[in-house]
C-alpha positions as CSV (number, residue, x, y, z in Angstrom):
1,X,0.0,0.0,0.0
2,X,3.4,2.5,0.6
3,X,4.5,1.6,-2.6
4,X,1.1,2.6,-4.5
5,X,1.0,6.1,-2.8
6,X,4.5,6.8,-4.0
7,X,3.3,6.0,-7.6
8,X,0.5,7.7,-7.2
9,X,1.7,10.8,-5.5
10,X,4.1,10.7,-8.3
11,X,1.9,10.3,-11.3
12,X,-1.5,12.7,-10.0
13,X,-1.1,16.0,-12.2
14,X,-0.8,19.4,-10.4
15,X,-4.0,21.5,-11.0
16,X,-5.2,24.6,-10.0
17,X,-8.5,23.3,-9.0
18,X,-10.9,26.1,-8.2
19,X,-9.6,28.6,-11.1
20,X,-10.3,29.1,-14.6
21,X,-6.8,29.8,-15.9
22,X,-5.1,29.4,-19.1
23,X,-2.2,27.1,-19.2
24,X,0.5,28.9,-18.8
25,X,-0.8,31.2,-16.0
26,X,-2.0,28.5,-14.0
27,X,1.6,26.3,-14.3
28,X,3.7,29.6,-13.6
29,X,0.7,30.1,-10.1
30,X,1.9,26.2,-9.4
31,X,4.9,26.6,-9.7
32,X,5.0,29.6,-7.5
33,X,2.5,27.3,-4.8
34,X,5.6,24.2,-4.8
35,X,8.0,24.6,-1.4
36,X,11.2,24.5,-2.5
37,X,12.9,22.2,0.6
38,X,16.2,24.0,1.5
39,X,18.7,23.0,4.4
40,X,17.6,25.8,7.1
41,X,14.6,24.6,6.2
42,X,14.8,20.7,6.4
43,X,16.5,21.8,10.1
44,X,14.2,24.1,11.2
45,X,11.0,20.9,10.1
46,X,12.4,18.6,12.2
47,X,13.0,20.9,15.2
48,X,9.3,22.4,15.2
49,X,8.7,18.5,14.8
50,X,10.6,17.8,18.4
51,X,8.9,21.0,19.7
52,X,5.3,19.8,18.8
53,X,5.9,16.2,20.3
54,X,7.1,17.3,23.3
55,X,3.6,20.2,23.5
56,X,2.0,16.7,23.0
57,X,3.6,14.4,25.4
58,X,2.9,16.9,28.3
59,X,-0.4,18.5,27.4
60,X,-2.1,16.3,25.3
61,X,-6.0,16.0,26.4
62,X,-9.1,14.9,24.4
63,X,-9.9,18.6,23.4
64,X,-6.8,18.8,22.3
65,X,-6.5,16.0,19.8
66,X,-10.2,17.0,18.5
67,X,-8.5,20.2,17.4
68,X,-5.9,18.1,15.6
69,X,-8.8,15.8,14.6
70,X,-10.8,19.5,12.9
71,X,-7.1,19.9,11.5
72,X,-6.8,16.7,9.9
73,X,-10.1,16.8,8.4
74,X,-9.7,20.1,6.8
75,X,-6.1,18.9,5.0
76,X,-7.7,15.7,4.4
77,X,-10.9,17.4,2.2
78,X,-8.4,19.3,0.2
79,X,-6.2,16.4,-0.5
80,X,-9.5,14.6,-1.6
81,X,-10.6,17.1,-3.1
82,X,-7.7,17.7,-4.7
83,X,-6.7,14.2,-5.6
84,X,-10.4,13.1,-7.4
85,X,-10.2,16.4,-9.3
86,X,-7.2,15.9,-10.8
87,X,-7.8,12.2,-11.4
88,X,-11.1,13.4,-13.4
89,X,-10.0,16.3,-15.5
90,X,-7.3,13.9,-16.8
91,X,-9.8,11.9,-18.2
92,X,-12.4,14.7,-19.0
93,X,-10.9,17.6,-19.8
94,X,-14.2,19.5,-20.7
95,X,-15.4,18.8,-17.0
96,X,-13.4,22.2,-16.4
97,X,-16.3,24.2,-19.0
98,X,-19.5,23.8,-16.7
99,X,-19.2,26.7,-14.4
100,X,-21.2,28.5,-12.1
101,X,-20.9,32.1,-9.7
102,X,-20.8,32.0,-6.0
103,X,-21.0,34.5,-3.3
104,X,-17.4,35.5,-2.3
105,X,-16.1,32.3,-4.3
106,X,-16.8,34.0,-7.3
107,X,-16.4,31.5,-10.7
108,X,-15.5,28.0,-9.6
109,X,-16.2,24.6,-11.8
110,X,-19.4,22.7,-10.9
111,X,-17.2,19.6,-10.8
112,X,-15.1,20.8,-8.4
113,X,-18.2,21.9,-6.1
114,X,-19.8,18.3,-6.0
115,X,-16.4,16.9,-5.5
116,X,-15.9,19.2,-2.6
117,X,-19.2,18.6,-1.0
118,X,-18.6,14.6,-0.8
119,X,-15.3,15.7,0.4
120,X,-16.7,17.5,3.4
121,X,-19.3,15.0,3.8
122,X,-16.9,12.3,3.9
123,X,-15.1,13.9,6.3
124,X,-17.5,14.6,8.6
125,X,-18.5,10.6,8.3
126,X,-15.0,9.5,9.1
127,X,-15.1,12.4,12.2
128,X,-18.0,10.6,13.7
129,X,-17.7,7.2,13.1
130,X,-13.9,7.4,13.7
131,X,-13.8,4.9,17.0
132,X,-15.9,1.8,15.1
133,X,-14.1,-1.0,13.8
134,X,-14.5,0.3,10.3
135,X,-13.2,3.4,11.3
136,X,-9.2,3.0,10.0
137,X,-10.4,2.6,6.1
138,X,-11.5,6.0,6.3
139,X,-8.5,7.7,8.5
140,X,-5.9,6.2,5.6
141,X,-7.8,7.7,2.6
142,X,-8.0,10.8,4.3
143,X,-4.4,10.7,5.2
144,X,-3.1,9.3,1.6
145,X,-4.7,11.9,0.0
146,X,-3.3,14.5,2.4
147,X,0.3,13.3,1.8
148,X,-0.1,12.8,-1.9
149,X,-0.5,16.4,-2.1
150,X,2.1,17.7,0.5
151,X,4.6,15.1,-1.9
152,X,3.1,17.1,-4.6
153,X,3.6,20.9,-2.9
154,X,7.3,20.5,-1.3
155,X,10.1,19.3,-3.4
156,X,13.6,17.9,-2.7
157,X,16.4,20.2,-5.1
158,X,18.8,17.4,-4.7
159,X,20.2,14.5,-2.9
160,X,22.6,16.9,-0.7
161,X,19.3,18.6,1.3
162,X,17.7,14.7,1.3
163,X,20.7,13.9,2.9
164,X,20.7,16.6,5.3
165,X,16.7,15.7,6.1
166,X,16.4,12.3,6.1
167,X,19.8,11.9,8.7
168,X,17.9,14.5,10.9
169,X,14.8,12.4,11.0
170,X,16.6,9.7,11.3
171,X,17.9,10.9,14.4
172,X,14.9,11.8,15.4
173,X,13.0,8.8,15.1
174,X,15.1,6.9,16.7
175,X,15.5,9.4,19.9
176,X,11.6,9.6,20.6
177,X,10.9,6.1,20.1
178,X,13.9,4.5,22.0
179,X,16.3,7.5,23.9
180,X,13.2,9.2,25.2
181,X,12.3,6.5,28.3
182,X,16.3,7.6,30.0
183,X,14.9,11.3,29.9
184,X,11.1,11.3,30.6
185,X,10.3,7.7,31.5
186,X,7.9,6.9,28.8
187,X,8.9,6.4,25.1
188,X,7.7,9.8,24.1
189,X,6.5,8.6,20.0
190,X,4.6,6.1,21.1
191,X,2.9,7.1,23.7
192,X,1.7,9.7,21.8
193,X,1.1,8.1,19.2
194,X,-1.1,5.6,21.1
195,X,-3.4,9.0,22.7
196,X,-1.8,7.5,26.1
197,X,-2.5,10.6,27.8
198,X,-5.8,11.3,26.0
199,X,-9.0,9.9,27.3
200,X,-9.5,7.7,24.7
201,X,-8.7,9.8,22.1
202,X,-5.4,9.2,19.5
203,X,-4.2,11.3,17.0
204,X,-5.1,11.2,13.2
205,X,-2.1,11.6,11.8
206,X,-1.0,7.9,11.3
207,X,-2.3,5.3,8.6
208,X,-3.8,2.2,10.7
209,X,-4.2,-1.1,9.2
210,X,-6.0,-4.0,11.6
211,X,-3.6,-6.8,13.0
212,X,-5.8,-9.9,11.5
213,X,-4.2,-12.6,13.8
214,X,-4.4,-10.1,16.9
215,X,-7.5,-11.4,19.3
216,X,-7.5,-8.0,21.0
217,X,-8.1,-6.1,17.8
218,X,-4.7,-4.3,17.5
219,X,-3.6,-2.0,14.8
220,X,-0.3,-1.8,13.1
221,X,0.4,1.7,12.9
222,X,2.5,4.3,10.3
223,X,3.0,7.7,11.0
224,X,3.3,10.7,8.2
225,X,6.6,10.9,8.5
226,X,7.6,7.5,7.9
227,X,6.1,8.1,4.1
228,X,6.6,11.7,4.0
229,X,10.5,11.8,4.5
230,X,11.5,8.9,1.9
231,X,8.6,9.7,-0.3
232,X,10.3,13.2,-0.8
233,X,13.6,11.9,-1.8
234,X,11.4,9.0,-4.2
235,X,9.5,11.7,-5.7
236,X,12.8,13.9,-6.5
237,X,14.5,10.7,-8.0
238,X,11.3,10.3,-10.4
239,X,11.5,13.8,-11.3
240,X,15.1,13.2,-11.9
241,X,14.3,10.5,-14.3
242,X,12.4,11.8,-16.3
243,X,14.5,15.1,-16.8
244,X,17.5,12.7,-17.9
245,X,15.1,10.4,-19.9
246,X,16.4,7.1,-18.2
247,X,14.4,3.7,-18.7
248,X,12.8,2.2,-15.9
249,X,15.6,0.0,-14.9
250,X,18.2,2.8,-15.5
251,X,16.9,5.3,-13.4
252,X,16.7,5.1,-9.3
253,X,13.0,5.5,-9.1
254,X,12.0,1.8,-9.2
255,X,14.8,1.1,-7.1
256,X,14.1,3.5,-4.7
257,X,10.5,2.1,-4.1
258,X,12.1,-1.5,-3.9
259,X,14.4,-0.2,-1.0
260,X,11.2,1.5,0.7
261,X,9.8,-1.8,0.3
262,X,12.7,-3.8,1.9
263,X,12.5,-0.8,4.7
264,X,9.4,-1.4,5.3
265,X,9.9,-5.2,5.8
266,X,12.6,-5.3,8.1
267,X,10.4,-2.8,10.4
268,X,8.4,-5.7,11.0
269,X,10.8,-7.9,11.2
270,X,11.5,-5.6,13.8
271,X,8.1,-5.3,15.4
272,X,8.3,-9.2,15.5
273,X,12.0,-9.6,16.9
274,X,10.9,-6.8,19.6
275,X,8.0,-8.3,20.4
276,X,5.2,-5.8,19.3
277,X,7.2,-2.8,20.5
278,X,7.6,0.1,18.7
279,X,10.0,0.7,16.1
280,X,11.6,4.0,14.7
281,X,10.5,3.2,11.0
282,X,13.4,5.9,9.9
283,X,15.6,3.5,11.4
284,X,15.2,1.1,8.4
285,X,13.6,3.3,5.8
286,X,16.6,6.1,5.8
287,X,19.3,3.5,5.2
288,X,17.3,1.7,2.2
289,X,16.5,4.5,0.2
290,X,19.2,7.3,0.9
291,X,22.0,4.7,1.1
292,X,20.0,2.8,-2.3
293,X,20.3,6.0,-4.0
294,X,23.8,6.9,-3.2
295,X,25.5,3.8,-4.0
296,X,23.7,3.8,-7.4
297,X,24.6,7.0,-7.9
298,X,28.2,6.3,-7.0
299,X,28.5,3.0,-9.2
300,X,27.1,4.9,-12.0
301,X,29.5,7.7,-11.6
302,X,26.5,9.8,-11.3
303,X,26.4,10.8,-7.5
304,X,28.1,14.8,-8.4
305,X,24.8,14.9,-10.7
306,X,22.5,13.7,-7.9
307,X,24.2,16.3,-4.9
308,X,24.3,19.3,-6.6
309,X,21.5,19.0,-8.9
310,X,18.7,21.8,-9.2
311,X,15.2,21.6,-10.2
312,X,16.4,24.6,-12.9
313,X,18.7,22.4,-14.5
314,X,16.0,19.4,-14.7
315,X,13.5,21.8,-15.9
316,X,16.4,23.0,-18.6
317,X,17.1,19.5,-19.8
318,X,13.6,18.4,-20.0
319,X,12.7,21.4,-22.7
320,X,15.9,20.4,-24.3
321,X,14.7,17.0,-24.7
322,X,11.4,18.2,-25.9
């Protein structure tokens, strides 16, 4: 299921959803939109991450995580909507004709309306029916198509700011999950994780698949991050691809996604060894797709390309192959 959102927040096309733009104008207003990931930047993410897990650790109550909840919900509409959208005008391009005039929205496509309605109203179904059994399905398609459209919105330059992000959440996954207990007692990740200190209540922001031989009704559980982080460095390797026109097996996209894969597996080979406790999935996933990426780079004399690459020179050498 990781691997399928990395394709797919790959492949989805970047729209402008609720405008009526030419071409041009609405691919320069994209462009503009995209978060250019820089190394202040990559350092700064994964501080304010720290910062906000400790805020939870300590003062995390049930009103609390209902304000994440309202939080999730609203980033999970627009990555529905946003997702569906797309998906459709790629297929029915003269879907974007039927318009109509709203108070303070002014022009928007009817086909973006209805798709936003059933967004909200999906939302609101997941909101209060988020504690039954059935509950998870909705939760992950909320929080795949979040994540398909942050992977969409921030972009990696090159491998040398990857580098520089994924060793910082590398580091710190594996201080929250398994340094934490010598400082506060409690592994900090997953107890948040798990709404420990929350009445009940546990936060959104994790996909959560049932444990079908678990008697107690257990979920396995993935945070953001986990897919975020790699799927940043996946997604810059695709892009990187296609700019330099390499085949399937030339290129380090594929190979990237087999390395998440082979992360992903030893994690719960992990989980298993461990004995159910929780593992830092950076622990793995870092290793297998940075490290996959460099030493393909590196045999195919190709890793100076990869570090100091910009997303200028791709764009330049995809109009020169066009």
């Amino acid at each position: 299921m990781m691997a399928c959102l990395m394709i797919n927040s790959c492949n989805v096309l970047k729209s402008d959803l609720l405008s009526l733009q030419d071409g041009d104008g609405a691919a320069k207003e994209e462009d503009e939109e995209i978060l250019h990931i820089t190394a202040w930047t990559a350092v700064a993410f994964v501080i304010s991450a720290s910062t906000f897990l400790v805020l939870l650790y300590f003062f995390m109550s049930s009103w609390f995580v209902w304000l994440l909840i309202i939080l999730f919900c609203i980033g999970g509409i627009e990555g529905l909507h946003n997702c569906i959208v797309t998906l459709i005008l790629s297929k029915c391009s003269s879907c974007r004709k039927k318009t109509l005039k709203l108070p303070l929205f002014g022009e928007v496509t009817i086909l973006s309306l209805v798709v936003l309605v059933l967004a909200v109203g999906f939302a609101i179904w997941w909101a209060v029916n988020r504690k039954e059994s059935y509950g998870w399905i909705g939760q992950d398609i909320l929080g795949i198509a979040l994540m398909i459209t942050v992977l969409q919105l921030a972009q990696l330059p090159n491998i040398k700011i990857a580098t520089i992000l994924l060793c910082c959440a590398f580091v710190y996954d594996i201080f929250w999950v398994f340094l934490s207990p010598s400082i506060f007692h409690d592994s900090v990740m997953i107890s948040v994780a798990k709404g420990k200190n929350a009445g009940g209540e546990s936060i959104p922001m994790l996909l959560r698949v049932p444990k079908l031989t678990d008697p107690y009704k257990g979920f396995d559980m993935l945070g953001f991050g986990d897919i975020l982080f790699p799927g940043l460095l996946i997604c810059f390797t695709y892009r990187f691809d296609e700019a330099k026109n390499k085949t399937v097996l030339n290129g380090y996209f594929l190979w990237l996604m087999v390395g998440y894969g082979t992360g992903l597996c030893i994690t719960y080979l992990g989980l298993y060894l461990m004995r159910g406790h929780g593992q830092p999935a950076l622990l793995y996933l870092v290793p297998c797709t940075l490290g996959t990426c460099v030493v393909l780079g590196a045999v195919r004399r190709e890793l100076k390309d990869l570090w100091n690459n910009s997303e200028e020179k791709m764009a330049e050498a995809r109009l020169g192959s066009a």
